[in-house]
C-alpha positions in Angstrom: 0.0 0.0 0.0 1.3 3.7 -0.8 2.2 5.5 2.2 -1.1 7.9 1.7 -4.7 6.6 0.2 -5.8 8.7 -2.3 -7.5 6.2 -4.6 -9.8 3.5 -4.4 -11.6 1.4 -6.6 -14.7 -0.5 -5.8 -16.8 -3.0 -7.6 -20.6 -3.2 -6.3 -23.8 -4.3 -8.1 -26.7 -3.0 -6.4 -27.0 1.0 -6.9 -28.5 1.7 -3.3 -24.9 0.6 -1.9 -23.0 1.9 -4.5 -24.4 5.2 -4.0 -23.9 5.5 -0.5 -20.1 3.7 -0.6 -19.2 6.8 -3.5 -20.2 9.8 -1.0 -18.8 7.6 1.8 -15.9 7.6 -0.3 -15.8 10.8 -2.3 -17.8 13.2 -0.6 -17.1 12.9 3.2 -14.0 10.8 3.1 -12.0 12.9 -0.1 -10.9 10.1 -1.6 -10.5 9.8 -5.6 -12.8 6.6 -6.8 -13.3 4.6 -9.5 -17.1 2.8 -9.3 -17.3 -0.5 -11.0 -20.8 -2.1 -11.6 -19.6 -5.8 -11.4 -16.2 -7.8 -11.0 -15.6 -7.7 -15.1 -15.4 -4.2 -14.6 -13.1 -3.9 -11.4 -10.6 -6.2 -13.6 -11.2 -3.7 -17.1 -10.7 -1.0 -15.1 -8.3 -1.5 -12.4 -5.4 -1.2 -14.4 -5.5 2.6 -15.3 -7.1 3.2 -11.9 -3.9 2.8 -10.2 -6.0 2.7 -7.2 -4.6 2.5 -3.7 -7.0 0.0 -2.3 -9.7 -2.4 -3.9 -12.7 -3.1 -2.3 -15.1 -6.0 -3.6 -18.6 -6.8 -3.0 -18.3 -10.4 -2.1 -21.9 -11.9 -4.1 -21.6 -10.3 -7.4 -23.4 -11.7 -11.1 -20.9 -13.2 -13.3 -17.7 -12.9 -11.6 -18.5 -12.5 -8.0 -15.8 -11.0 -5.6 -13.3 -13.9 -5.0 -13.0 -14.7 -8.4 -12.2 -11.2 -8.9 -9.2 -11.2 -6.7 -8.4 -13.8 -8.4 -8.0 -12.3 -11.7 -6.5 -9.1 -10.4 -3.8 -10.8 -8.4 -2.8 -12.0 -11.9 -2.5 -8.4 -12.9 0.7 -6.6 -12.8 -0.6 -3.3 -11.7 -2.7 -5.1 -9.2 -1.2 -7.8 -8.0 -0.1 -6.4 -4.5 -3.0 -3.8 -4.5 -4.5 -4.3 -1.0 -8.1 -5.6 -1.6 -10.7 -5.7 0.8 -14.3 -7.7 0.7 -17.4 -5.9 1.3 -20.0 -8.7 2.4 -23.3 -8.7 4.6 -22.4 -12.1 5.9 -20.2 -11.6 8.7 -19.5 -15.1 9.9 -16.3 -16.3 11.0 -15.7 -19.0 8.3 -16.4 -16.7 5.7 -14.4 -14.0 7.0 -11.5 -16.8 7.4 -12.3 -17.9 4.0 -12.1 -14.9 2.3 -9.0 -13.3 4.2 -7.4 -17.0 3.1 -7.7 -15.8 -0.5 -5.7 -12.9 0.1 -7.9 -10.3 1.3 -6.2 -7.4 3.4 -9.4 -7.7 5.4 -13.6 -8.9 5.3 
């Protein structure tokens, strides 16, 4: 991670939490972002984002978010880009799980 955040990308499907995670983001928190509508996206995009952190709705159509990490890690702009899940299941297994993939954090 860069010593200062300053960008983030994020991939999330439904618009009501999209919505509010871009003025969490943008608005109150300052940060530069680049919204993705799906995991295809996040990995189109991610590239020229040269975001700081990655943050990835967990249940996501087509490539949901741990496939996603998956392809990014095999990005060379992305591959050590921290990446964190976003996920309304909070259970411990999952969170293990998920964290085993290679997320900073769940």
């Amino acid at each position: 991670m860069t010593d200062t955040l300053q960008r983030i990308l994020f991939a999330e499907d439904e618009p009501d939490i999209a919505a509010i995670l871009e003025l969490a983001l943008e608005a109150v928190g300052g940060f530069e972002i680049t919204p993705c509508a799906n995991g295809n996206e996040a990995v189109e995009r991610a590239p020229s984002a040269r975001a700081d952190l990655i943050l990835l709705d967990v249940m996501m159509p087509g490539l949901d978010g741990p496939a996603t990490l998956g392809r990014l890690r095999e990005l060379p702009e992305t591959a050590t880009t921290p990446i964190i899940f976003l996920t309304a299941k909070a259970q411990r297994q999952e969170v293990e799980h998920l964290k085993s993939l290679g997320a900073l954090g769940v």
